[in-house]
C-alpha positions in Angstrom: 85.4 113.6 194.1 85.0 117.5 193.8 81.7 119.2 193.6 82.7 120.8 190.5 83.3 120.2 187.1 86.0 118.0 185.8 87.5 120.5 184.2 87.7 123.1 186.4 89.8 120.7 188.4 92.6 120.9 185.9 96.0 122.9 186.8 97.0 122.6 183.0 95.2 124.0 179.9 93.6 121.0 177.6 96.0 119.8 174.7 93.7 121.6 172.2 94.5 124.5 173.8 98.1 124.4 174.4 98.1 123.7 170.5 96.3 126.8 169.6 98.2 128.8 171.5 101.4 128.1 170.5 100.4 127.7 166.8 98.6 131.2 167.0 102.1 132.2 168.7 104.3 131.3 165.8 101.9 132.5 163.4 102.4 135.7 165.0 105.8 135.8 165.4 106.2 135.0 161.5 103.1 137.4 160.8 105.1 140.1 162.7 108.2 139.6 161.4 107.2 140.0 158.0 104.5 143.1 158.8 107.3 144.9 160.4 109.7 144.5 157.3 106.8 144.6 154.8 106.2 148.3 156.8 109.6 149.2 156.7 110.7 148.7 153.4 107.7 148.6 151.5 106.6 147.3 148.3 109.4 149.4 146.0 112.1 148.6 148.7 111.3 144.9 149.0 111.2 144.7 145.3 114.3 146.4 144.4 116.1 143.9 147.6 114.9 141.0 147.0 113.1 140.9 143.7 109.0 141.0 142.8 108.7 137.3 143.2 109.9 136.6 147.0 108.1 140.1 147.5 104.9 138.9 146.4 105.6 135.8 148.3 105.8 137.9 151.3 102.9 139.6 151.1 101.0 136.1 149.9 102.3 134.8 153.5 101.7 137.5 155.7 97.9 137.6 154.6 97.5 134.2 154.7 99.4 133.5 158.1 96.6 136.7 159.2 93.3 134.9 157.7 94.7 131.9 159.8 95.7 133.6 162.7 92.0 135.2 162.6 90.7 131.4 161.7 92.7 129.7 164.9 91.6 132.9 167.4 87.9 132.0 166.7 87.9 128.6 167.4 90.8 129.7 170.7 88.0 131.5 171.9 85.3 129.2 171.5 87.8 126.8 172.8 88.3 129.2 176.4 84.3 129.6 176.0 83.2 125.9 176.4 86.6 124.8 177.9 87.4 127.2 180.4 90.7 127.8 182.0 92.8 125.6 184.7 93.0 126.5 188.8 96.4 127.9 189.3 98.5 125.4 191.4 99.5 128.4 193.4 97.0 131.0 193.9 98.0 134.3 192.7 97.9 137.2 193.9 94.7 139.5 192.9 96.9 142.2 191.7 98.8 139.6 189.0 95.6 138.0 188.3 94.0 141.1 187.3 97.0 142.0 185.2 97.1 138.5 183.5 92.8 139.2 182.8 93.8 142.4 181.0 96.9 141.3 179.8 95.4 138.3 177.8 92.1 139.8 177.2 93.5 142.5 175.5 95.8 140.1 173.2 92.6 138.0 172.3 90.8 141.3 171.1 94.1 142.7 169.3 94.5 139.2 167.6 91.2 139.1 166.0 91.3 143.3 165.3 94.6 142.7 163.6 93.6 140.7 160.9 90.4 141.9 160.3 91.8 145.6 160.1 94.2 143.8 157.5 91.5 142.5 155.3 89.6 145.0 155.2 92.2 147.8 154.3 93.7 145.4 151.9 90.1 144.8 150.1 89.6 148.9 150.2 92.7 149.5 148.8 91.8 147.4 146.0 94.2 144.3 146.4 93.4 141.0 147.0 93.0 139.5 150.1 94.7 136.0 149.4 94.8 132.5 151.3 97.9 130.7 150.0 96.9 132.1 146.5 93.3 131.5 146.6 91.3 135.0 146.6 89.0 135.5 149.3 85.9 138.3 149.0 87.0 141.7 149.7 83.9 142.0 152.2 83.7 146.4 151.6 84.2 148.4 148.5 87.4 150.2 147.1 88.2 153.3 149.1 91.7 154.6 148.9 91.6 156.7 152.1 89.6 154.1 154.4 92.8 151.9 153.2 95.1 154.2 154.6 93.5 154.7 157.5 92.9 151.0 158.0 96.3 150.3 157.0 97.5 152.8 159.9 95.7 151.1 162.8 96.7 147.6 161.4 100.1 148.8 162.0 99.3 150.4 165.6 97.4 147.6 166.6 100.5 145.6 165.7 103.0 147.5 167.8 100.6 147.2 170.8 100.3 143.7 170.0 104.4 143.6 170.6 104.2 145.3 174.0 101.9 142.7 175.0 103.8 139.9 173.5 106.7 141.5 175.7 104.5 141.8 178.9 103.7 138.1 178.3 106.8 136.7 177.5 108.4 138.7 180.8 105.7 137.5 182.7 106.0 134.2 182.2 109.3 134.1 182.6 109.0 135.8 186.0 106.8 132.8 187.3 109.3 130.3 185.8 112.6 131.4 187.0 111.8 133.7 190.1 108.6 132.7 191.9 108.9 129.4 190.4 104.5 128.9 191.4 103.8 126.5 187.9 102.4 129.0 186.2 104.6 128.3 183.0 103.3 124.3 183.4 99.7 125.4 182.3 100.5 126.3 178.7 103.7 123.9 178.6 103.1 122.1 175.0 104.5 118.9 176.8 
């Protein structure tokens, strides 16, 4: 038997894990999608396409996929905290596995800044911050301009988000279908 921990001898990530991840990844994916048309259209242009009530449905889901994106990333973290993270079958090379460090630590920051931004510049702009239509407390006061602003970096913090998604996505794919080193098996939901 090793020296070490049981489960630092794992090469895969622990089911609870692989779960959170790929829920937080579809909530993210649907979060994003309707973020990027919510910010592209906005309120008047969803309205007049689509009507008030699928608009307000839209902006019903897209905060209450964020207060459960923000929900699932807290307990992820804990999760990587007490858990830890699998030995790569194959080693890496220190230059990827300080990319992957930043890489991921960077999305784990971005995906609990994203919805917290959210909340907050929707609470200062004086709407409510819903969870599948139960109002949740605003947590800071009405200001107008704080909104804005909060709203702005919600939105950048959203587009960095989508680089990184990218970097991850082309990443993984790199050590699935060129150097072919198991790196894909670790967060492989089956």
């Amino acid at each position: 038997m090793p020296d070490r921990p049981i489960f630092l001898t794992y090469t895969r990530y622990r089911p609870i894990q692989r779960l959170l991840h790929w829920l937080v990844a579809l909530l993210v994916l649907g979060s994003l999608s309707m973020g990027l048309t919510i910010g592209y259209l906005g309120f008047e242009g969803l309205e007049q396409r689509f009507g008030l009530n699928t608009t307000n449905a839209l902006y019903l889901f897209h905060k209450s996929f964020g207060v459960l994106i923000l929900g699932l990333m807290v307990v992820r973290l804990l999760a990587r905290l007490i858990l830890g993270k699998p030995h790569y079958a194959v080693p890496l090379p220190l230059p990827m596995r300080i990319a992957s460090e930043i890489v991921h630590g960077l999305m784990y920051l971005l995906l609990l800044a994203m919805p917290i931004l959210g909340w907050l510049a929707t609470a200062s702009g004086d709407f409510p911050v819903q969870f599948f239509g139960t109002n949740l407390p605003g947590i800071i006061g009405v200001d107008k301009a704080l909104s804005d602003t909060l709203f702005q970096w919600h939105a950048r913090v959203a587009w960095s988000l989508l680089v990184l998604i990218s970097i991850h996505v082309i990443a993984a794919l790199y050590h699935a279908l060129v150097r072919r080193d198991g790196v894909i098996q670790r967060m492989r939901p089956w």
